[in-house]
Residue frames relative to the residue before (quaternion, step in Angstrom):
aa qw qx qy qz dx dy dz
X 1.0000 0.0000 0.0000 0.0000 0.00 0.00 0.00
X 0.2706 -0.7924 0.4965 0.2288 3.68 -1.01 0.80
X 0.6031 -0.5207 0.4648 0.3860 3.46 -1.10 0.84
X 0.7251 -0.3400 0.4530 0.3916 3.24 -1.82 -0.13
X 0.8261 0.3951 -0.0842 0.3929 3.13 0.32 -1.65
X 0.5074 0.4696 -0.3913 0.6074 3.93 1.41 -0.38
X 0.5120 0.6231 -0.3615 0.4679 4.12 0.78 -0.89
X 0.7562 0.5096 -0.2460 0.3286 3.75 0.24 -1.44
X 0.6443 0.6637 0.0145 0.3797 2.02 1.06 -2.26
X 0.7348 0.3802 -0.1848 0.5304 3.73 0.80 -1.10
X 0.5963 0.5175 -0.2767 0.5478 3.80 1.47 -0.61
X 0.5020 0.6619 -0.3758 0.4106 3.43 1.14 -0.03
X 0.6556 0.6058 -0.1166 0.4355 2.44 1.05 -1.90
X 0.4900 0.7245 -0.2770 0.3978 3.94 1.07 -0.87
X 0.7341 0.5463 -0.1421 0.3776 2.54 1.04 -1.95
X 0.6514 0.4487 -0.3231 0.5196 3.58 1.00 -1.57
X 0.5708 0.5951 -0.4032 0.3968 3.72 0.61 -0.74
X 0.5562 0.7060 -0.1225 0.4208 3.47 0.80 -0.86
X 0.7561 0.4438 -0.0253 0.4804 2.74 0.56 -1.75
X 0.5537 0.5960 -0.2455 0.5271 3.54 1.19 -1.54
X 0.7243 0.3892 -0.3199 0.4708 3.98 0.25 -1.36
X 0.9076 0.0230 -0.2288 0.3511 3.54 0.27 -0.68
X 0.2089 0.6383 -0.5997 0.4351 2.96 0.33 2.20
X 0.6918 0.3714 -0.3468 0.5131 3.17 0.84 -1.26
X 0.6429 0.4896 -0.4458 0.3850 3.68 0.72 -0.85
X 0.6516 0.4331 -0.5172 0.3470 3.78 0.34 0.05
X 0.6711 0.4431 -0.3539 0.4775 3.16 1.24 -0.95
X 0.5744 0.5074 -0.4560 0.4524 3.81 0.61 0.69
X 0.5514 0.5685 -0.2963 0.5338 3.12 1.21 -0.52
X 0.7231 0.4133 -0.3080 0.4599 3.51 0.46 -1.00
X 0.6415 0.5761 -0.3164 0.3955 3.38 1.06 -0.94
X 0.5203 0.5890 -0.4197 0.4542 3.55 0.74 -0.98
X 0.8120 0.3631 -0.1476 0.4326 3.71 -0.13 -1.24
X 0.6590 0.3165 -0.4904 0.4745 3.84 1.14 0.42
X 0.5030 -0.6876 0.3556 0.3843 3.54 -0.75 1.26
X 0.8485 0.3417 -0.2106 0.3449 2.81 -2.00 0.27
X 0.6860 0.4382 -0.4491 0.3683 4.04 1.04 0.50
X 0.1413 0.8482 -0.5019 -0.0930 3.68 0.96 0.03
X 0.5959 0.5163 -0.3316 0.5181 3.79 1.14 -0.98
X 0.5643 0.4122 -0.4876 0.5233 4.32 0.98 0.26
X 0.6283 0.6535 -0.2901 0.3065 2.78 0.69 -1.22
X 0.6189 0.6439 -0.1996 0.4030 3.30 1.36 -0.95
X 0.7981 0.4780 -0.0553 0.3626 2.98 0.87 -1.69
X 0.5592 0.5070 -0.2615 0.6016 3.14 1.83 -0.55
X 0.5501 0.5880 -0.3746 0.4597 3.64 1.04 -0.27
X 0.8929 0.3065 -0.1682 0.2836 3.25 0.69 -1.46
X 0.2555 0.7969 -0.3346 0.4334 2.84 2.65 -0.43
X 0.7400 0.5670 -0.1233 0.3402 3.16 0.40 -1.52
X 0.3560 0.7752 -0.1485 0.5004 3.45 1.51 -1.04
X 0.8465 0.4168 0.0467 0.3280 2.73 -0.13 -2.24
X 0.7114 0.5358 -0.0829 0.4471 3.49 1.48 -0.75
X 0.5948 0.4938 -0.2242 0.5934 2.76 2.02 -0.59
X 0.5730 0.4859 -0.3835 0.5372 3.57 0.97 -0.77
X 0.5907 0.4511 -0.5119 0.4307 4.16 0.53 -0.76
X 0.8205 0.3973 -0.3285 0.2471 3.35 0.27 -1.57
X 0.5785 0.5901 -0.3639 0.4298 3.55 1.72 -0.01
X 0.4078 0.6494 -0.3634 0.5292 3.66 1.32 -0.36
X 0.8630 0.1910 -0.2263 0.4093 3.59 0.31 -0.97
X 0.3431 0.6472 -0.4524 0.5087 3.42 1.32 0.39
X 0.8485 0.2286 -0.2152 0.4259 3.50 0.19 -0.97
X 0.3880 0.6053 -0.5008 0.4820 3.57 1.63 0.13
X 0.7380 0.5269 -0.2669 0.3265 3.61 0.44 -1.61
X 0.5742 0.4278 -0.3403 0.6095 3.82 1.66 -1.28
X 0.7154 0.4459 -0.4074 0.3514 3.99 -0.25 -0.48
X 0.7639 0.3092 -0.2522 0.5072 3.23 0.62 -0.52
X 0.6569 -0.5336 0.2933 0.4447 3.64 0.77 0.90
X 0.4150 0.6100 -0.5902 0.3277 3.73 0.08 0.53
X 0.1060 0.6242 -0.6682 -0.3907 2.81 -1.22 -1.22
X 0.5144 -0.5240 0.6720 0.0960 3.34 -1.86 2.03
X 0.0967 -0.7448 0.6600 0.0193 3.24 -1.31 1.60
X 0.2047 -0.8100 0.4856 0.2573 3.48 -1.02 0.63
X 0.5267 -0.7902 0.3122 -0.0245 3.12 -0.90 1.46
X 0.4120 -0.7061 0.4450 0.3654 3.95 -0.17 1.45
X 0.2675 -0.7158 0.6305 0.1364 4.01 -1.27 0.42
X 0.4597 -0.6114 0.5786 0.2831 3.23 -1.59 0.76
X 0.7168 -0.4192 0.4326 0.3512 3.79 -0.89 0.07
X 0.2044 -0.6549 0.6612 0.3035 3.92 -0.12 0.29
X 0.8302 -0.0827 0.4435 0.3275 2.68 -2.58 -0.25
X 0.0236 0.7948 -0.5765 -0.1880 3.62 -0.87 -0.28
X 0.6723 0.3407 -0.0187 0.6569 3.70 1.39 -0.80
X 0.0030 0.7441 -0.6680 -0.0116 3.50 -1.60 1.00
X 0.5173 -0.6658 0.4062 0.3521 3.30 -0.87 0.41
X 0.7161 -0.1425 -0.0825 0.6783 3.61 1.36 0.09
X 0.7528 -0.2225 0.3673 0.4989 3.24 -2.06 -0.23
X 0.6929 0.5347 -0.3118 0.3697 3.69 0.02 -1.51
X 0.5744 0.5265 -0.3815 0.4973 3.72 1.08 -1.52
X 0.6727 0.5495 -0.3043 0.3910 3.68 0.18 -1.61
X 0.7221 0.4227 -0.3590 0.4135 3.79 0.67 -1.66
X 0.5353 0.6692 -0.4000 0.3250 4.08 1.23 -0.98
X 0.7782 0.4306 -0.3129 0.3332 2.91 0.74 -1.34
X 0.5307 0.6368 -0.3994 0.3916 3.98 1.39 -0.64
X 0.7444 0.4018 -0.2411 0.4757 3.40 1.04 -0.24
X 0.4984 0.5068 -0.4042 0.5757 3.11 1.24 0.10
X 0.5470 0.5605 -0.3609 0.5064 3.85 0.79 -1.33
X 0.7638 0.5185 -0.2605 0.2828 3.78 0.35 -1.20
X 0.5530 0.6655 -0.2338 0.4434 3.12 1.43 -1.28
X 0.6198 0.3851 -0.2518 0.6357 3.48 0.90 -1.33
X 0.7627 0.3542 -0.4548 0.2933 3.21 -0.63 -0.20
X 0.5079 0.5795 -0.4466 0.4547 3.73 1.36 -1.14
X 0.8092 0.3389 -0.2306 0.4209 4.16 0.64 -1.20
X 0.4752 0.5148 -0.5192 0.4895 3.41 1.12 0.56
X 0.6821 0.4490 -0.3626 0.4491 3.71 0.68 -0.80
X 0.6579 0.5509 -0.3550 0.3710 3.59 0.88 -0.72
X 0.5254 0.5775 -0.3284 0.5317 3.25 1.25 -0.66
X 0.6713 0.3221 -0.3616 0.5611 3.93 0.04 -0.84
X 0.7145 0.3645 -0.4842 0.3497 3.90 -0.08 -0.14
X 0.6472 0.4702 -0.4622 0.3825 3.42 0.89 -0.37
X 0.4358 0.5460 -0.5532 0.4538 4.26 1.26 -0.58
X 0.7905 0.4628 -0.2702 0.2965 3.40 0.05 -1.76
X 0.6631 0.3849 -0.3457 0.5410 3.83 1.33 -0.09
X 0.5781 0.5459 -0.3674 0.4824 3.45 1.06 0.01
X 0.5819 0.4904 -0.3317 0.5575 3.65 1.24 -1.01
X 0.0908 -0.6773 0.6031 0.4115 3.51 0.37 -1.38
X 0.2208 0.7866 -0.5580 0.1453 2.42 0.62 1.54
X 0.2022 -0.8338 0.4415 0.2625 4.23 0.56 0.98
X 0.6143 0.6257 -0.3905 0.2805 3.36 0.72 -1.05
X 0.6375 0.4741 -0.1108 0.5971 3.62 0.83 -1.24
X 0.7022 0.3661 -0.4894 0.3652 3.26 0.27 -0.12
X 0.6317 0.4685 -0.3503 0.5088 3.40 1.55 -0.94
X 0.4508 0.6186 -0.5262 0.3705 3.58 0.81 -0.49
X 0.8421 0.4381 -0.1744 0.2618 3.57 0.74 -1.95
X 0.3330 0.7958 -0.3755 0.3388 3.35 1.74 -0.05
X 0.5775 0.5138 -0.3304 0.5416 3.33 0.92 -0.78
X 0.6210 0.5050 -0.3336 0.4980 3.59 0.23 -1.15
X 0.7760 0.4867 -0.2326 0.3269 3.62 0.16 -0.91
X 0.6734 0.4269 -0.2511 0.5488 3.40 1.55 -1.23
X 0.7692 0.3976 -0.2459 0.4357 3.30 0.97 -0.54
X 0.5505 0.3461 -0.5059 0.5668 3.81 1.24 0.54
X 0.5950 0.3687 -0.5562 0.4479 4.03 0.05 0.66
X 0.5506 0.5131 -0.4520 0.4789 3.65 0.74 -0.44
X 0.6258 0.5302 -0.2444 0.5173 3.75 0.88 -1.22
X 0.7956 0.2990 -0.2351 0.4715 3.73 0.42 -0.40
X 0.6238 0.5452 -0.3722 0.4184 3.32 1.17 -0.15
X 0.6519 0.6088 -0.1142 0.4375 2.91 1.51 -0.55
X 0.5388 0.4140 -0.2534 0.6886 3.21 1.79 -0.36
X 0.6107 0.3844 -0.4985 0.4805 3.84 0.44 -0.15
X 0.6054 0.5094 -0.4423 0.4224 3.54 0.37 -1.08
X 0.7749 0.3648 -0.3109 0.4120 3.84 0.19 -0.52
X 0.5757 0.6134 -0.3351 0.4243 3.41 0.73 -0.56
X 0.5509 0.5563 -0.3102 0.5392 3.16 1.53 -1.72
X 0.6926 0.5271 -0.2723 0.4103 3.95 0.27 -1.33
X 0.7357 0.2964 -0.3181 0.5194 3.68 0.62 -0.52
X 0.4576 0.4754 -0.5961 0.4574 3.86 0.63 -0.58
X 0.8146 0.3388 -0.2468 0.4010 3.82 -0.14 -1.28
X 0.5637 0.5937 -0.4138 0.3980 3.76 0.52 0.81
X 0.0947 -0.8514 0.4888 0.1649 2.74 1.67 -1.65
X 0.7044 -0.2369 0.4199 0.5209 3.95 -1.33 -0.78
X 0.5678 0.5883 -0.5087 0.2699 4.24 0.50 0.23
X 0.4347 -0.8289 0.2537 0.2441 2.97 -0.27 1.85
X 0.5235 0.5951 -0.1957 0.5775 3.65 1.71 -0.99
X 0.5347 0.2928 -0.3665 0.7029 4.06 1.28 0.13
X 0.6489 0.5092 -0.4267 0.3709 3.68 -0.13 -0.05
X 0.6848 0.4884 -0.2029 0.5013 3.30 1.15 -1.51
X 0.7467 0.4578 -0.2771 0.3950 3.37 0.75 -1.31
X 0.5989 0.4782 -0.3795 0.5183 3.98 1.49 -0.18
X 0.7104 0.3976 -0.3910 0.4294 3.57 0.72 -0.50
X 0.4647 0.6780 -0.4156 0.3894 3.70 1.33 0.42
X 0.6607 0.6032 0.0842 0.4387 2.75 1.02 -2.06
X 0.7611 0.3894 -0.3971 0.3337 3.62 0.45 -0.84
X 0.2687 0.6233 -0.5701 0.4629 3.90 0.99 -0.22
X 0.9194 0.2389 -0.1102 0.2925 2.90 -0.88 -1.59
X 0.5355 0.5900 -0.2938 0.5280 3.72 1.25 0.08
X 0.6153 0.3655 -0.2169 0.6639 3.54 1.39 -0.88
X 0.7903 0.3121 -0.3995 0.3442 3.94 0.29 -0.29
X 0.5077 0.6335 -0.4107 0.4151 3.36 1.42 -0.26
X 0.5507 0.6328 -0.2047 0.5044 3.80 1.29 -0.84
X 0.5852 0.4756 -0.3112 0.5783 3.58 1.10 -1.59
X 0.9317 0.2590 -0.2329 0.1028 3.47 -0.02 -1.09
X 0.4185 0.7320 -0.4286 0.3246 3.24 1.98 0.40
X 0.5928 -0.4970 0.4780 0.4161 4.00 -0.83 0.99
X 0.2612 -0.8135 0.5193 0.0188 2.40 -1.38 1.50
């Protein structure tokens, strides 16, 4: 059974999840409609995806384990960036917060003793350094393009297969 405060605390967490999916969807959205990025476009699509399935994982952790996992109104994202690079800054920012939102719930769930949740949150943990490592590695790639259109083209080729190679190393 979860405490009050592991309950909130994990419904919070919903929330940033939440939040994450429809960010990246805007920043897919926005992407779609600047020419020539269809492979971002992707990744922010499936990014997004991906954020929803987390924030559904801890929903059905929070109902199984006697809670109950509320789902939580959102503010509007971002909708516009001033470039690809502006858009890629902010995924790593987005990540960062989330990497210290999970760290936070592992320290309640070691304070509760609570064990279950903590192993539950392991996942969360291996899979928000994989999630930030992955946003540095791009960022790192556009800083060193810069404005070269032929670096622009050759990352919006590339990042699919740069983001599924990442997806598919053991986690």
């Amino acid at each position: 059974m979860l405490s009050k405060r592991m309950q909130d605390a994990l419904n919070g967490q919903i929330l940033i999840e939440a939040q994450s999916s429809q960010a990246y969807l805007a920043m897919g959205s926005w992407a779609e409609i600047q020419p020539g990025f269809d492979g971002v476009t992707q990744f922010f699509f499936r990014h997004s995806d991906e954020e929803r399935m987390h924030m559904l994982k801890l929903i059905h952790f929070i109902n199984e384990r006697g809670g109950f996992a509320s789902v939580p109104a959102l503010e509007q994202p971002n909708l516009s960036f001033n470039s690809i690079r502006h858009a890629f800054k902010e995924l790593l920012h987005h990540e960062i917060k989330v990497s210290e939102s999970i760290n936070g719930l592992v320290d309640i769930a070691l304070e509760e003793r609570d064990y279950a949740t903590h192993n539950f949150l392991q996942w969360y943990v291996a899979e928000q350094i994989e999630e930030e490592r992955l946003a540095r590695v791009l960022n790192d790639k556009l800083e060193m393009i810069g404005d070269d259109k032929g670096g622009l083209y050759l990352f919006d080729r590339d990042i699919l297969q740069v983001g599924m190679a990442d997806k598919s190393t053991p986690q």
